[in-house]
N, C-alpha and C positions, 0 to 999 in steps of 0.2 A: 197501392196497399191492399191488403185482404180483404174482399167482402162476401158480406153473406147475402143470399136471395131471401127476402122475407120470409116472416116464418106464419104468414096466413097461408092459406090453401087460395091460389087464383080463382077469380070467378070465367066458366067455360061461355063460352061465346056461344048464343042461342044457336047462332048460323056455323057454326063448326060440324061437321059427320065427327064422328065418333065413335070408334069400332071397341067392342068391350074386350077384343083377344090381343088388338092393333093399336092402342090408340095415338101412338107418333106417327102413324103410317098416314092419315090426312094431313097433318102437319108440315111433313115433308112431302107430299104432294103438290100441297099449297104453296112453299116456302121453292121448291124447282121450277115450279113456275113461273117465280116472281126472276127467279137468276137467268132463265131463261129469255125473259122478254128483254129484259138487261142487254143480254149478250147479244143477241139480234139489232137490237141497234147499236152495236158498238160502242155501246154505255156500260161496260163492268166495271164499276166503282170499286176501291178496296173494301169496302162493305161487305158489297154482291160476291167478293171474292170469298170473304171469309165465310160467308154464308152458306155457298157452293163447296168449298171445304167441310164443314159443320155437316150438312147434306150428307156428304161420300161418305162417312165415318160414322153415323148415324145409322145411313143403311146397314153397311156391315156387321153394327152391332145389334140389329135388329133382323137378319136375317142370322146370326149365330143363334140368337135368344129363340126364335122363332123356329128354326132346327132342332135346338135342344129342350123346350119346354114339351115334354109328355103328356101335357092337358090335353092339348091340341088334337084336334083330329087330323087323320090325312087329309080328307079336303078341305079343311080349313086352311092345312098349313098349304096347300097346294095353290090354294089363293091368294092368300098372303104373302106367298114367296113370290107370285106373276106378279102383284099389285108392287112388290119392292123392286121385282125386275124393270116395270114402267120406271119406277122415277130414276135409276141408275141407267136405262137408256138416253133420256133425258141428259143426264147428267155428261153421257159420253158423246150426244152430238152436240152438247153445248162446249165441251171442252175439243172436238174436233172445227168448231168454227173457233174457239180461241185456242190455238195451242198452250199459252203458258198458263193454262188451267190442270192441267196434262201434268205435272209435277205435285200438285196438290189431289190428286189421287192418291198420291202414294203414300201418305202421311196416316198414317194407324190411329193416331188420336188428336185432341185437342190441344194444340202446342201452347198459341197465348194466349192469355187470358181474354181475349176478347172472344176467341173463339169458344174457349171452356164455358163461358160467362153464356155465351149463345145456348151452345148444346144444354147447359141446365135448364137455363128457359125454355124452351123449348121440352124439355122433357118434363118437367114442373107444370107445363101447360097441360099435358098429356094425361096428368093425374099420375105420373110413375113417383113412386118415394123413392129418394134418394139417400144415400150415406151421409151422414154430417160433413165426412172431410171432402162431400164433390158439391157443399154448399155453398164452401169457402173459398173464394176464388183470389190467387193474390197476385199483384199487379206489379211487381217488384217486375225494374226493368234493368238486361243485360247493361254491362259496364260500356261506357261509350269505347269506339276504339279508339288508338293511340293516335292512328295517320287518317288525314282525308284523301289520303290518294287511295282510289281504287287498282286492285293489282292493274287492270288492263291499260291503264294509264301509268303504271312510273315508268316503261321503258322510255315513255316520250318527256316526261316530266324534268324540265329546268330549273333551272336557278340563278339569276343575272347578277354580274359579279359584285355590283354595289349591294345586293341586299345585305350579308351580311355585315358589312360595313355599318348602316342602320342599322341592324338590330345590335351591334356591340355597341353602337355611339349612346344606346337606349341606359340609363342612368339606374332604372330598375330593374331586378330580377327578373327575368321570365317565371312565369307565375305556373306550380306544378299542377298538373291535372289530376294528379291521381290522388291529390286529396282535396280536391274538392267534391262532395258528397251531397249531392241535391236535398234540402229536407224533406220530411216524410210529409203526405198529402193529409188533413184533415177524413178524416170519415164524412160523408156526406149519402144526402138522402137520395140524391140520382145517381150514386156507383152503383146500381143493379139495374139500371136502364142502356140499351143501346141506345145511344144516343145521333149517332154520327147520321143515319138515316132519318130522324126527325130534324135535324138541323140541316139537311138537302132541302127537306120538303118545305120545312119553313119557309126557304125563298122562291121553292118554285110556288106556292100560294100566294107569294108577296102582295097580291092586286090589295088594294085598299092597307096597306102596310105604311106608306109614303114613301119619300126618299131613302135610298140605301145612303145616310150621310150620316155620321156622327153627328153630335150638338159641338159646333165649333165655340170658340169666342167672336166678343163684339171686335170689329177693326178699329185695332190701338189707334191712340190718340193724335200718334207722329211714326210717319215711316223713314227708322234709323238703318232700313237693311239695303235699298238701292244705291249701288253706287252714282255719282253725279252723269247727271242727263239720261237715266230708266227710273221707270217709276211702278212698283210693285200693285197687279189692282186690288180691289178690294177685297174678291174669295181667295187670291194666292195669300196677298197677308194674312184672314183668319185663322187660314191652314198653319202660318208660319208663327201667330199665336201660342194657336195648342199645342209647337212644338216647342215654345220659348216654355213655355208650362209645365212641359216633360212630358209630355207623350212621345212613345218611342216608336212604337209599330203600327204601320198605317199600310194600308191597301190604297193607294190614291186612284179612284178610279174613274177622277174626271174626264169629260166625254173628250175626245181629241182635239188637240187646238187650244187648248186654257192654259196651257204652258206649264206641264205638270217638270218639264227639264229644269225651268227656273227656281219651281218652288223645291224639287230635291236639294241645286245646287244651294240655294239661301238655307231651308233646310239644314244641312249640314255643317253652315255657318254657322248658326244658332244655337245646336247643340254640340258644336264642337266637336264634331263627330269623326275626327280625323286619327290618321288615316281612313280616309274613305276610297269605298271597293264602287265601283260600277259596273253590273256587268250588261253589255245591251247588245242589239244587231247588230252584224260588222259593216250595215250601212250606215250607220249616226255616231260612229265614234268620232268620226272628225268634228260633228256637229255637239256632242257633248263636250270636248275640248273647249272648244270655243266660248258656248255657253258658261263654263268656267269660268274662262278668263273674262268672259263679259259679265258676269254680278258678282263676281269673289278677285276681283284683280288681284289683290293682294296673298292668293293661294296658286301654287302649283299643278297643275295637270300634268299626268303622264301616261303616254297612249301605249297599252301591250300590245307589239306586233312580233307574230313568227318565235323563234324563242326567247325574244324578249332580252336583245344584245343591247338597243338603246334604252333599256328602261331607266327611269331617273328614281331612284331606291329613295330618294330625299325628297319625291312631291308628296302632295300632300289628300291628290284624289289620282287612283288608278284606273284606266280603261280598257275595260276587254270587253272581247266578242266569244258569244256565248262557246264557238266552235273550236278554239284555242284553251278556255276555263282551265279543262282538263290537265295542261301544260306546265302551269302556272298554281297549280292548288297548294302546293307543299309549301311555297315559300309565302305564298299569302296567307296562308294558315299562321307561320312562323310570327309577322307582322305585328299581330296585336291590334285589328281593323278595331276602328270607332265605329264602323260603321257602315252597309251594304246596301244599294240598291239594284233591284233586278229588272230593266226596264223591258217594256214590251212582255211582263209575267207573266201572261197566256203561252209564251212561249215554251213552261216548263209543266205546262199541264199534264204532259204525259209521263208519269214518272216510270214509267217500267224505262225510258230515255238516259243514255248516258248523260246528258242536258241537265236532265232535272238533277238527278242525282249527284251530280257535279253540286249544283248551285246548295241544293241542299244539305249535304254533308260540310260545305264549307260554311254553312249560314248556321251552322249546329255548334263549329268550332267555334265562331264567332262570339258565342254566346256564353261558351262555357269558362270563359277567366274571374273565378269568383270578385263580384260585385261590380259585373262591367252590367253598364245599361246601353248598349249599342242603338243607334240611329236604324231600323230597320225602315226598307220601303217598297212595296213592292207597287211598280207603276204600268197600268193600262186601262186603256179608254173604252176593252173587248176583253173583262172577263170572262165571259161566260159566252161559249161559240157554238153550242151544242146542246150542255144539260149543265144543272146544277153544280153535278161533281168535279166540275172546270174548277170549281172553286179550290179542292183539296190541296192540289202542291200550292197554291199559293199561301192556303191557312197554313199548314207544316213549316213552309220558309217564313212568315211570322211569330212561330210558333205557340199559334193558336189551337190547336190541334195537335195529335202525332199521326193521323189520318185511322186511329181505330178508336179515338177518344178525345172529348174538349183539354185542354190542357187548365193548370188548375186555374188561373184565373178566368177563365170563360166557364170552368165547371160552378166557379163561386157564383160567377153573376146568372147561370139558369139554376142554379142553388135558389138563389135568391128573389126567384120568380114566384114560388110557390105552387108552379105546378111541375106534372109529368105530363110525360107524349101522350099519355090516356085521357090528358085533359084535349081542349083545342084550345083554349086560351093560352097554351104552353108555344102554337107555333108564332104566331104573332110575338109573341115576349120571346121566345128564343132568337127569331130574327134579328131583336133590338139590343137581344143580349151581344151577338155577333156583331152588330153594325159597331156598337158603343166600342168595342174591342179595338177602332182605329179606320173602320172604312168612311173615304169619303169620297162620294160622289156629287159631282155638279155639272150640270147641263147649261149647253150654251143658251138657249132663253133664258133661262134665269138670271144668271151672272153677268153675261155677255149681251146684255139686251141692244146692244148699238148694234153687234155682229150680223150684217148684211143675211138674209133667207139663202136656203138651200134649197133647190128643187133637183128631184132626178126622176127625168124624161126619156121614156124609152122611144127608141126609132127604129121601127120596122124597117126591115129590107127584105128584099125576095130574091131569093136565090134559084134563079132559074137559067142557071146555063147548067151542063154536064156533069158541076161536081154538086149542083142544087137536086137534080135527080136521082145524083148516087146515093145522097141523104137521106132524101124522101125514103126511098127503095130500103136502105139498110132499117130506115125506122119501123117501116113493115115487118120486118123478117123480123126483128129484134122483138115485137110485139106479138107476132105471129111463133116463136119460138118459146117466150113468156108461158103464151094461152094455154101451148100444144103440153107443157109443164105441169099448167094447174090443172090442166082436165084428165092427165094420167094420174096425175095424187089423186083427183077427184074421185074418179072412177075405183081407185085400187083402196081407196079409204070409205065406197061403200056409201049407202043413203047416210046423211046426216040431218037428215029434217029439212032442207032446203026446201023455200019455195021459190016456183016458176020464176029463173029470171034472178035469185038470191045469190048473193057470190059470197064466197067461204073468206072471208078476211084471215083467217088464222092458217088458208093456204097460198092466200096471195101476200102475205107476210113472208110466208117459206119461200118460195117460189121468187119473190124478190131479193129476200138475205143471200138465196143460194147462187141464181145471177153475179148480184156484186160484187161476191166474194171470188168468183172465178174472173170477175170483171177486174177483179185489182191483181190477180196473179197476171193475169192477161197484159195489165197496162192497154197502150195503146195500137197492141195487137191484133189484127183481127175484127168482127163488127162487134160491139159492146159498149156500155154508157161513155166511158171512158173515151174512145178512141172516134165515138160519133160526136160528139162533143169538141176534139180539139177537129175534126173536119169541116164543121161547122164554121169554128173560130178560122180556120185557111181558107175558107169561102168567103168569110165579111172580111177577109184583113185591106184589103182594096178599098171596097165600100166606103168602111171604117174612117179609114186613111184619106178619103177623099173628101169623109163629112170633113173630119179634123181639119180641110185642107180651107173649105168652104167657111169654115168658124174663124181660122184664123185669118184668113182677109177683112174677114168684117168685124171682127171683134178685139182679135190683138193674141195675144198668148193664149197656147191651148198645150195643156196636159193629156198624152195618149196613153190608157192603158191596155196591156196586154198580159195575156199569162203563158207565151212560149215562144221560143224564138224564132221561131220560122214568120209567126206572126209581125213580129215586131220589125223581122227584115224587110217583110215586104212594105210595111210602113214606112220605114225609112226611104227606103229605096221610092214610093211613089212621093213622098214629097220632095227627095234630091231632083224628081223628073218635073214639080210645078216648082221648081226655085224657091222649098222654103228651105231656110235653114233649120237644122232639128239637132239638136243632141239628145243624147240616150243616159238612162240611167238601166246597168245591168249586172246580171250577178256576179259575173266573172270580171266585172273592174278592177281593181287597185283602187283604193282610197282616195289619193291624191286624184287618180282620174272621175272619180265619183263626184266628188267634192267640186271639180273644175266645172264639168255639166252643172251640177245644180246653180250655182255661181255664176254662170252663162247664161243661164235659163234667165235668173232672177233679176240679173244687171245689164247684161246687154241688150240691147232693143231691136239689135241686127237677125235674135234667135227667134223664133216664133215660134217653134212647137217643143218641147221634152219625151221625147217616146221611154216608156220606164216600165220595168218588169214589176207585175205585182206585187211580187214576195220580196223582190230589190227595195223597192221603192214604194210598197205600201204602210209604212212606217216610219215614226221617225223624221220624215224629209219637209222641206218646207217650202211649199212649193208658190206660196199665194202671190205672185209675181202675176199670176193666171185668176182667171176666174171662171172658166170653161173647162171642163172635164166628159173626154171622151173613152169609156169603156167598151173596147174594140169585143172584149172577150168578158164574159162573167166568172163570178166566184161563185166554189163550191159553198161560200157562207157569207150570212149578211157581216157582220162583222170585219171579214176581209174589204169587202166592198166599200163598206164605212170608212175603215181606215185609207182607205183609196183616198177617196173624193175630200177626205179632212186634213191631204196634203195641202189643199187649199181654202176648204174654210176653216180659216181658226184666225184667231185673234192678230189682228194688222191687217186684216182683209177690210173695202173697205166698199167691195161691189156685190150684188147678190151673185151667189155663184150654182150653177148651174152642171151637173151633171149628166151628157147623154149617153144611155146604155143602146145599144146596136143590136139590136134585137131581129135574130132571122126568124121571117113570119114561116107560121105553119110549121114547126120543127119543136123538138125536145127543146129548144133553146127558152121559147116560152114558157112552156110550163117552170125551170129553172128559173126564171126570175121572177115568176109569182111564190114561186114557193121560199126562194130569197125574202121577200118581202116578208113575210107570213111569218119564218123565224126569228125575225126582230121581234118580236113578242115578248121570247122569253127574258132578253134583257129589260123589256120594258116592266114588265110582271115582277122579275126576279130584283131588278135595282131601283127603279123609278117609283115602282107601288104602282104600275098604272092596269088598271083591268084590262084584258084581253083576252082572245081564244085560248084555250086550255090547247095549243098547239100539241102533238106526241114527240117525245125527244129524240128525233130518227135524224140522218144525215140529209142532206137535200139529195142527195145520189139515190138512194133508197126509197126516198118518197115520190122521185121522179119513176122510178121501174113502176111503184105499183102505179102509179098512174095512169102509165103506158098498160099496163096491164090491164085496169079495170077500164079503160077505153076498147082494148080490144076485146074484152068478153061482154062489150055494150051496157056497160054500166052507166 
């Protein structure tokens, strides 16, 4: 709805410059900066986006103004036009490391209100008076559309012949959309705050916040939801409380292992949430089936595969894999879902993804049948794998947000805080406003206090035959091409006050974005972080393979991870040569074969090793047959790695279980898994409450180049 920007004059910020001819021109100095640093680490939140927008459109009207006003002197305006040309430089090498920034140049004004709502602030700051009617910003949103299918998808989009059959057997109308009319949002006292950026920050300050956990209920008095011989523990039943209670949307973002599959499927019992939608990795759909029929026997599973010839149009929970969605949207739109979970929802963090956007245009349909309260759930144990803004497609598929704005009931409850972003007592209360909204989190100490310790142990190895020297050798050059980088910027950008021995962070920042950036067109072509890294991983696969080989003689089942195939062959291949039996879990299986490995791994005694692709098999799977965990190769993120090793600790484990990472001495490889380490922080900060280093939110890739960097300029 329409709001207006107070009608005091802001108070100017002592530390602001402030040009009496210019005065938006430090503003947006200021404000390119901040999108800037964003984009460099591969953090442009839709925020940063609209901001960067705001930016381009700004200049331009500030260089019209500045042309055209005859106060001006020539040298004035001659400086003021260089000083506008800075920040529209800016602006075009931040949109040349993101191209699809590159289309929002083009846009002449302030389209949504989020945007318009910016540029007045922003100019209101400035001390520019404004017209009354660019005071009033109104917030009226376009009509939903008709279909969730996106055009690029109905050539492939089916329809399996029993649907229809359901939805005619359905006794009620199908409910019209087009008059249903969302009410009109109260007035409230934070429509003229952006908000969406103090509710990032909120959790990355989390330290001394506590748990990222709603307030559950106590555990009822008798557990009616296990069926005979399982038994529900203590935090799944709370959780399954607050849903007998009616709460509907929850972020379940217990840590892995606590059995977030069970409490959805119970979950959905409870609020009768049926038809219920699944959509998960196309490695655990067999594994969610099951699940099914083990706490809800008395309900139907039906697994979507391909275009969906055997679907049972009469069960009563549907499974798919996120890569198929697309397929399948139309007629599951049609349906009339109770109810959706999206398992693994890190998975749809990238919404510029035809993923996300799938999930979320369907979870939008879901919502909109007047006076439906749908079962929403979004389930993972690794929100947050980078920065904050992990968070957004998850809030949007809750419909806590619409990613440029709280949605209204989280607007009410930081309503109801009684402060603004200006305040600080605003971040703490906005976090709790958020949490309250449905997140719960729970850690295995707390809950799980039986659940055997975790340790993960790195194991050096040295890589000293021919392909250990070509490594060495390439890491030189690779460092030694860095250097030769920052000392021509150095040189062509002139004294900057440096003392003896002082290194330019803001060009070893460049110098490393520009690398990676050419490092991921490259892939694993050529010498680059990329390509020295999986050489690495082909040098320990042996090694690796032969610790694995050495563990499970002495200890019994051993879990081997790896993150590429070549890797993984040679592991197989060296324990076919010491007689161990091994089966694989890989991305290119079939289900039924997926499913047969893990089921081998876990019952036969005859198996001894599971060799498993990280991205196969780092979710989802259940592997605690093992209590030994070998990581041949590392992850670009702590979070991947966690979900690794939490194939086997989690709940029914009953030994401490032990994770070793294979670490080649003396290489890049080190430095990556300290720096691995380091970004477990921000989940800790962000969801636990627990204080830690104010880590910077850069990818592990990135913070390995400058490392390499600031070693080789002797730092």
């Amino acid at each position: 709805m329409p709001t207006t920007a107070p009608a005091r004059q802001r108070k100017k910020s002592s530390s602001a410059r402030r040009d009496d001819e210019a005065p938006i021109i430090p503003i947006l100095a200021r404000k390119v900066r901040e999108v800037e640093a964003k984009a460099q680490r591969n953090k442009l939140g839709p925020t940063n986006r609209v901001k960067f927008q705001v930016i381009a459109f700004l200049v331009r009207e500030e260089r019209a103004r500045v042309k055209a006003d005859e106060s001006v002197g020539d040298q004035a305006r001659a400086e003021l036009l260089k000083r506008l040309d800075g920040v529209a430089t800016i602006l075009a090498k931040t949109a040349a490391r993101d191209t699809s920034l590159i289309q929002l140049l083009e846009v002449d004004q302030a389209t949504s209100p989020v945007a318009r709502r910016m540029r007045r602030d922003w100019l209101l700051d400035a001390g520019v008076e404004l017209a009354a009617e660019e005071l009033v910003i109104d917030d009226a949103k376009p009509a939903a559309p008709d279909t969730v299918v996106p055009a690029v998808a109905s050539e492939r989009a089916v329809r399996p012949v029993q649907v229809d059959a359901r939805i005619e057997s359905n006794p009620f109308l199908a409910p019209d959309f087009a008059r249903y009319t969302p009410r009109p949002n109260p007035r409230r006292r934070l429509d003229d705050w952006e908000l969406m950026g103090p509710l990032y920050k909120s959790f990355a300050q989390g330290a001394g916040g506590g748990s990222a956990s709603m307030t559950l209920p106590e555990v009822p008095e008798f557990d009616r939801l296990s069926p005979r011989g399982l038994e529900v523990m203590p935090h799944q039943s709370r959780f399954l409380e607050a849903v007998r209670q009616g709460h509907r949307s929850f972020l379940l973002a217990d840590e892995p292992g606590l059995g977030k599959t069970a409490q959805s499927v119970l979950a959905a019992s409870v609020a009768n949430a049926y038809p219920l939608l699944v959509v998960v990795p196309n490695v655990v759909k067999m594994n969610w089936a099951r699940e099914v029929e083990r706490w809800t026997p008395h309900r139907r599973a039906s697994v979507i595969s391909g275009d969906g010839a055997d679907v049972d149009a009469f069960a009563d929970v549907f499974i798919v894999n996120y890569e198929i969605l697309d397929r399948h949207l139309a007629w599951l739109a049609d349906l009339g879902l109770g109810g959706m979970v999206v398992d693994e929802a890190h998975f749809i963090k990238n919404l510029s993804s035809q993923r996300s956007q799938n999930v979320l245009a369907l979870a939008q349909r879901v919502r909109q049948v007047p006076g439906a309260d749908p079962l929403m759930l979004a389930l993972t144990g690794t929100p947050l794998i980078n920065d904050v803004e992990d968070f957004d497609a998850i809030w949007r598929f809750l419909d806590w947000t619409d990613g440029t704005k709280p949605g209204p009931e989280l607007m009410e409850r930081l309503d109801g805080t009684g402060y603004t972003p200006a305040d600080k007592a605003f971040y703490p209360a906005a976090r709790q406003a958020v949490i309250d909204m449905g997140i719960v989190r729970r850690r295995k100490k707390d809950v799980a206090r039986d659940l055997p310790d975790k340790l993960v142990a790195d194991m050096p190895v040295q890589l000293d035959d021919e392909v250990g020297r070509s490594i060495a050798q390439a890491e030189k050059e690779l460092q030694r091409r860095l250097a030769d980088r920052y000392r021509r910027i150095l040189a062509a950008r002139g004294d900057r006050g440096l003392a003896p021995g002082e290194i330019d962070e803001d060009i070893v920042d460049l110098v490393a974005t520009g690398e990676l950036e050419e490092s991921r067109a490259a892939g694993t072509d050529g010498d680059n972080v990329f390509s020295m890294v999986r050489r690495i991983g082909q040098g320990k696969a042996v090694l690796a393979a032969d610790y694995a080989a050495q563990l499970q003689r002495s200890v019994g089942k051993v879990v081997f991870f790896a993150k590429h195939v070549d890797v993984m062959d040679r592991a197989e291949e060296h324990f076919r040569q010491a007689g161990i039996r091994a089966v694989a879990i890989r991305g290119e299986q079939s289900q039924a074969a997926r499913q047969q490995a893990i089921d081998s791994f876990n019952d036969d005694p005859e198996v001894g090793v599971i060799v498993c692709s990280l991205t196969a098999a780092g979710v989802g799977v259940n592997l605690q047959a093992a209590s030994n965990v070998v990581l041949a190769e590392l992850s670009w993120t702590s979070a991947e790695q966690t979900q690794a090793i939490d194939r086997v600790h989690r709940i029914g484990q009953d030994e401490p279980v032990t994770a070793w990472r294979i670490i080649a001495a003396h290489t890049i490889d080190q430095r990556i898994a300290e720096l691995i380490d380091r970004k477990e922080g921000l989940a800790l900060r962000a969801l636990d409450g627990e204080r830690t280093g104010d880590e910077p939110a850069e990818s592990v890739q990135l913070a390995a180049l400058k490392s390499l960097l600031r070693d080789a300029l002797g730092a």
